[in-house]
C-alpha positions in Angstrom: -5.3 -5.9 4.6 -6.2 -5.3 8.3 -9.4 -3.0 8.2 -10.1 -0.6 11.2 -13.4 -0.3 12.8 -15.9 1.2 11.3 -17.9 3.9 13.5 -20.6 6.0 11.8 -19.2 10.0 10.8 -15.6 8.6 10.5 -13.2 7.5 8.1 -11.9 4.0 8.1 -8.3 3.4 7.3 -6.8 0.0 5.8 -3.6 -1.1 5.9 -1.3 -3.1 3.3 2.2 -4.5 4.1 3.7 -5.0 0.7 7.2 -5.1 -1.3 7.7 -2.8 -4.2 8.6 -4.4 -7.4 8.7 -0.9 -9.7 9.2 2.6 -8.8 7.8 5.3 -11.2 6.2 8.9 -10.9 3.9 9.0 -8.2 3.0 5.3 -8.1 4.3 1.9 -6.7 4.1 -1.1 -7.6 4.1 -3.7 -5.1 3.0 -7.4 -3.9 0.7 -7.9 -0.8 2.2 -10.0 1.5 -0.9 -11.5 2.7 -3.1 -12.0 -0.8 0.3 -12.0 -3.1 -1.8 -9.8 -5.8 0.3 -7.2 -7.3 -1.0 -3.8 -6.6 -0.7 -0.1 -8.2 0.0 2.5 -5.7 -0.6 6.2 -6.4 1.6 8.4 -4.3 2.4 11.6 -3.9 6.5 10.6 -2.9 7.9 7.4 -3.6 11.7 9.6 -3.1 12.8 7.3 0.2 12.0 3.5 -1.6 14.2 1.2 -3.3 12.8 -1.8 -5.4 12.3 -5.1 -2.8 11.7 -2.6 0.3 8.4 -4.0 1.8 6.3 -1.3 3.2 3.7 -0.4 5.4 0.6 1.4 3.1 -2.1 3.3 4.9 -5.4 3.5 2.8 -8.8 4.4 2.8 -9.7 0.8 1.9 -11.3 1.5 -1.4 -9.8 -0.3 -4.6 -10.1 -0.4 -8.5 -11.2 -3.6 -9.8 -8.6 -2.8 -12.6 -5.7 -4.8 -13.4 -3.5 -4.7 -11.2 -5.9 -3.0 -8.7 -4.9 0.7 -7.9 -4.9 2.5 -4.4 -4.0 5.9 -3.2 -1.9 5.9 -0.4 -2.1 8.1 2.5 1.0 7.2 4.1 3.5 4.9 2.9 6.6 4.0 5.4 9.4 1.4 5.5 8.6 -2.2 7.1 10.5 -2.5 10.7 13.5 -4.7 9.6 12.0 -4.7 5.6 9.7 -7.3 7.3 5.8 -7.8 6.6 4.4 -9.3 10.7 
């Protein structure tokens, strides 16, 4: 997770680069590549992904302590070459 600077008045986004391991209504479920923790993602579309895509997810950094954790996406999009840098 690569947090964005925080300035006072402004929203901070987080990002996640992650593969998805199931695909159902309006959530993902996927494995951070950098803390390997499986992860629920709620979504509005998960239409475009297949199982084993790795993905770029934009958050607002906050997280469930529930397991697996949940997040709401803001924008989810396919890894450059399926590829986590």
């Amino acid at each position: 997770m690569y947090p964005m600077h925080i300035l006072p008045g402004v929203i901070t986004m987080t990002t996640m680069c992650a593969r998805i391991l199931e695909i159902d209504d309006n959530r993902l479920l996927v494995r951070d590549s950098r803390s390997r923790q499986e992860v629920a993602v709620n979504t509005r579309c998960n239409c475009n992904f297949d199982v084993g895509d790795r993905v770029i997810i934009v958050y607002s950094g906050a997280m469930t302590m529930s397991i697996p954790p949940q997040i709401s996406a803001i924008r989810i999009r396919k890894a450059p070459f399926n590829r986590c840098f």
